[in-house]
C-alpha positions as CSV (number, residue, x, y, z in Angstrom):
1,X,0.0,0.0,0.0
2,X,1.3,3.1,-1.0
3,X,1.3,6.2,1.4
4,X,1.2,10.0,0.7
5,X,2.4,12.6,2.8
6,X,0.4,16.3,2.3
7,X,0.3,19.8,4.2
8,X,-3.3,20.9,4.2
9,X,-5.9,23.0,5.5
10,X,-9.9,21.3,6.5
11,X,-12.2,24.1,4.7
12,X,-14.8,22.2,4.9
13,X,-16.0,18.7,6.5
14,X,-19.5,16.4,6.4
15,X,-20.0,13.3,9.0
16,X,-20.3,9.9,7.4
17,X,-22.0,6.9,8.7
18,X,-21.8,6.3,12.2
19,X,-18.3,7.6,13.1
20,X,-16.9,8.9,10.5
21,X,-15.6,12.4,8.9
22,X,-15.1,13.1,5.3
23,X,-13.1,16.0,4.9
24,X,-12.1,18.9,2.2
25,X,-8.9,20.1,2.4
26,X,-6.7,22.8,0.2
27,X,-3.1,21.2,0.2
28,X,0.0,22.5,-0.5
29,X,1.1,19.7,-3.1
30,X,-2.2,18.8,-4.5
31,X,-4.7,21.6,-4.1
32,X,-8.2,21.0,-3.1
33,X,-8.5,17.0,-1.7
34,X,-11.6,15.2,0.0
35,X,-9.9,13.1,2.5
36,X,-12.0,10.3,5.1
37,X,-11.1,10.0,8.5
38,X,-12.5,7.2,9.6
39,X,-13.7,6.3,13.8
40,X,-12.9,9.9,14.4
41,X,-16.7,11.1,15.6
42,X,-16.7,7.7,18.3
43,X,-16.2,8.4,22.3
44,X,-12.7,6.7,21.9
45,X,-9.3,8.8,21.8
46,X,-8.4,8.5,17.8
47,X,-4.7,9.7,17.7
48,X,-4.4,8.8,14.1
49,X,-6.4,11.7,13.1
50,X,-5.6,14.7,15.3
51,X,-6.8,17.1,12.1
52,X,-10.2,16.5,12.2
53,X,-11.9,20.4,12.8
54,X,-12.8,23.3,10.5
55,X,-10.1,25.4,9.9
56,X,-7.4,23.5,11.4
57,X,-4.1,22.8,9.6
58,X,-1.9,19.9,9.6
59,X,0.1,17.1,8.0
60,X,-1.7,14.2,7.0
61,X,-0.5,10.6,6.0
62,X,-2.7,9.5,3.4
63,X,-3.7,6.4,1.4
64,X,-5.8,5.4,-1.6
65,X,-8.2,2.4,-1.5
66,X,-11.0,1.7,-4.2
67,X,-10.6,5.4,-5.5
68,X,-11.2,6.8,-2.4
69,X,-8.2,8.6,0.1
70,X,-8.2,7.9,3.5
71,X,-6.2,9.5,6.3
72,X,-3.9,7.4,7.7
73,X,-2.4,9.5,10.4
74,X,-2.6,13.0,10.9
75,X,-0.5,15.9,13.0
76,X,-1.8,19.6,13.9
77,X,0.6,22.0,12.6
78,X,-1.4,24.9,13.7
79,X,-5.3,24.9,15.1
80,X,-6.2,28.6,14.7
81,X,-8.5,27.8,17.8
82,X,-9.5,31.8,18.1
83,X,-11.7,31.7,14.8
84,X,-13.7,28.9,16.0
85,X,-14.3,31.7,19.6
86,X,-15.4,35.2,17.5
87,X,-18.1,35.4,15.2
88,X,-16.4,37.9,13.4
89,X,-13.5,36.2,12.7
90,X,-15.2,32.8,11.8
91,X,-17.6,34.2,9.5
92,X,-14.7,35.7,8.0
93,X,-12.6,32.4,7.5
94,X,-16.1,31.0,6.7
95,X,-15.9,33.6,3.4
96,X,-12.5,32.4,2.5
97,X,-13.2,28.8,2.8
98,X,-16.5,29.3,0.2
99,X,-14.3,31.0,-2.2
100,X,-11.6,28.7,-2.6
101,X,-14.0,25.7,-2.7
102,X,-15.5,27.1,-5.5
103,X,-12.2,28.3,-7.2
104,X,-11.3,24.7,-7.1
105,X,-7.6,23.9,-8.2
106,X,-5.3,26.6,-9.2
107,X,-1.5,25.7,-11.3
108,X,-0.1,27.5,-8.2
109,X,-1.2,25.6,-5.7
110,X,1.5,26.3,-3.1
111,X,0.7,30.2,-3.7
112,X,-3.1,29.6,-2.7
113,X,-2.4,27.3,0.5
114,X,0.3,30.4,1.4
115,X,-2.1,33.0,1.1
116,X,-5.2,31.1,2.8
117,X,-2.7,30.0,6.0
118,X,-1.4,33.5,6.0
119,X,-4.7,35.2,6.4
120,X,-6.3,32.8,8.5
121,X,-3.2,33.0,10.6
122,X,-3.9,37.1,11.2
123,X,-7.9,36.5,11.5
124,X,-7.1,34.5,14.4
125,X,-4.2,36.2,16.3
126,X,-3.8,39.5,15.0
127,X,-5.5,42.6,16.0
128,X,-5.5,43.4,12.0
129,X,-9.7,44.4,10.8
130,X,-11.4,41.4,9.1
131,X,-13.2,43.2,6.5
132,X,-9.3,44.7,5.4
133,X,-7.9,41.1,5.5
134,X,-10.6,39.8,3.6
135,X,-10.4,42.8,1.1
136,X,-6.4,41.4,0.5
137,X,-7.0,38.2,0.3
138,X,-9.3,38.5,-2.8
139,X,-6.9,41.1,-4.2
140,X,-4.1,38.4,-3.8
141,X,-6.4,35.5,-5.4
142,X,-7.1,37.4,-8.2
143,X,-3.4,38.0,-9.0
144,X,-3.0,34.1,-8.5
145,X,-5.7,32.8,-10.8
146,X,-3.8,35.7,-13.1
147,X,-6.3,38.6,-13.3
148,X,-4.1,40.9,-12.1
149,X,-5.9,44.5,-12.1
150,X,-4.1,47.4,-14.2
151,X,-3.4,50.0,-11.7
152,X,-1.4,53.3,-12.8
153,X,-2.4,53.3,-16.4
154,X,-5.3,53.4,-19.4
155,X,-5.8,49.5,-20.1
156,X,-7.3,51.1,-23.3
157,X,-4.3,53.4,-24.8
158,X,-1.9,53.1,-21.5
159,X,-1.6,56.7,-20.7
160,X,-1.1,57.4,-17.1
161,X,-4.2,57.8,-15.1
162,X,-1.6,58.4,-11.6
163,X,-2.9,62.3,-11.5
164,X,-6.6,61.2,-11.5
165,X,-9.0,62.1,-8.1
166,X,-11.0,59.4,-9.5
167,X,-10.5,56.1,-11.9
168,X,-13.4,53.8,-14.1
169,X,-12.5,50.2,-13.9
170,X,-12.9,48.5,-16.7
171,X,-13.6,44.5,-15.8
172,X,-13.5,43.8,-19.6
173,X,-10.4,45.1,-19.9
174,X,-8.8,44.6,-17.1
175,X,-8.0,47.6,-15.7
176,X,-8.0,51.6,-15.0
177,X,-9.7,53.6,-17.6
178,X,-8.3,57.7,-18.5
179,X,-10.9,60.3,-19.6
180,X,-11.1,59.7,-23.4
181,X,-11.0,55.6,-23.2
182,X,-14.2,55.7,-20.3
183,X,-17.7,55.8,-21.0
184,X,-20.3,54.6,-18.2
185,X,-17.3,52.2,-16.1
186,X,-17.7,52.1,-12.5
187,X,-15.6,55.0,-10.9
188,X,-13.3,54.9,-7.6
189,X,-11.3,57.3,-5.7
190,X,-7.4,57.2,-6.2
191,X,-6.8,56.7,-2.8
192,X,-8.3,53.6,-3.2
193,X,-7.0,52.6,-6.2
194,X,-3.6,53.4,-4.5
195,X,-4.2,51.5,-1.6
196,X,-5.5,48.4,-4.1
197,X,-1.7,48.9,-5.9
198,X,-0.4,48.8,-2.0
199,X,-2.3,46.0,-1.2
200,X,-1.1,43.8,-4.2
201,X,2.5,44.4,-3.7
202,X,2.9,42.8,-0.7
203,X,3.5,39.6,0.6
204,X,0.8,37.3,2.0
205,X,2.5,37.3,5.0
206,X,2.5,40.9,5.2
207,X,-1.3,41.5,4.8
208,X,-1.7,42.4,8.8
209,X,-0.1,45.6,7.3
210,X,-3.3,46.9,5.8
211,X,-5.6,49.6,6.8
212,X,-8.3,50.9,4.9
213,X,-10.9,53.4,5.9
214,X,-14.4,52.5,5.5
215,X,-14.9,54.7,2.0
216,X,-11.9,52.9,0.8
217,X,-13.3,48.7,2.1
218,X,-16.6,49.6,0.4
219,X,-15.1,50.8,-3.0
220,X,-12.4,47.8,-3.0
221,X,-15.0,45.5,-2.2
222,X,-17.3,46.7,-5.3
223,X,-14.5,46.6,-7.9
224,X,-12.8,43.1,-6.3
225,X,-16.2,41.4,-6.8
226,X,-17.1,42.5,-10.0
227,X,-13.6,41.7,-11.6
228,X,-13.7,38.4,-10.0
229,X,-17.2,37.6,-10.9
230,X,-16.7,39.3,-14.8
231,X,-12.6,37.0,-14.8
232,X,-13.3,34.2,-12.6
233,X,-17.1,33.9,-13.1
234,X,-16.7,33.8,-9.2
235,X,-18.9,35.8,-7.1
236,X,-18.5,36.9,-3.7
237,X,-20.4,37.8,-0.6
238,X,-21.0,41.2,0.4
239,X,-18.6,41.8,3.4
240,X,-21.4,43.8,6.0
């Protein structure tokens, strides 16, 4: 019997039979997984499978029987016990999980599982706002599925739009819109188009930086969503 070894997060999980736990896990190596762990809803002690919880990351041995993967041992490399305590902060993670479930499996895997441990990492223990984490992470997915927004410049004729006190976003073309290229496009202040520029420069483990005022999370939200729903054919929840 062969054995795999994988580095995942539980997004999502559904009891089966009596005692079991079927599981749906973004991995590092392999992207999005369903994984059972069998005996581990029963009153006994079930070491094998220490990852068994929403949210919760680990390392999980795994094998393959009759097309299905089962968990042959597992290993909590991080719990992120505070979401599952705050409301907030789970229906937060809650968001995330939806969205990457329905992305399904990106070629850069390893980029995704970064950004989703990163940001559950600072919904849990930082003092960083929710609604701003969740407004990077779907800046950072969209660079990852390849969408990347054009910022500082006419995605039409690619004259600079950097003096502009407000910017139309095209979501067919990709991008900011000047004067002569825009018609009827959505329109957003520069400060926020700045701090969307900001926000996709930096690293997933650098989105605790990010602070938005609340003009700047409702306008990043409206353009996010309706590039990822007009690129991705993904929609998103409103963020209240």
């Amino acid at each position: 019997m062969a054995f795999d070894k994988l580095n995942g997060i539980v997004l999502r999980y559904a009891d089966y039979k009596e005692n079991d736990r079927i599981l749906t896990v973004l991995t590092r190596e392999r992207g999005l997984v369903s994984l059972t762990a069998r005996g581990v809803r029963s009153n006994r002690p079930n070491a094998a499978c220490a990852v068994k919880d929403i949210f919760c990351c680990g390392e999980f041995v795994v094998y393959e029987r009759n097309g299905i993967e089962y968990i042959s041992s597992s290993s909590v490399i991080e719990a992120f016990y505070p979401i599952r305590e705050d409301y907030d902060r789970f229906s937060t993670a809650a968001q995330i999980a939806a969205t990457v479930k329905r992305v399904g499996n990106p070629a850069k895997n390893d980029e995704l599982y970064s950004l989703v441990y990163y940001t559950l990492s600072f919904i849990a223990y930082s003092e960083a706002c929710c609604k701003d984490l969740l407004i990077g992470f779907y800046a950072k997915l969209i660079v990852i599925e390849g969408y990347e927004p054009i910022i500082t410049y006419c995605a039409g004729c690619g004259k600079s739009v950097l003096n502009y006190k407000q910017i139309r976003f095209s979501n067919q073309l990709g991008g900011s819109l000047c004067d002569e290229c825009a018609s009827d496009e959505a329109a957003f202040s520069a400060e926020s188009m700045e701090a969307l520029r900001r926000i996709i420069l930096l690293e997933s483990r650098e989105l605790y930086r990010i602070r938005l005022t609340a003009n700047m999370q409702s306008e990043l939200f409206k353009l996010l969503s309706a590039h990822m729903e007009y690129s991705m054919g993904q929609s998103i929840p409103n963020i209240k």
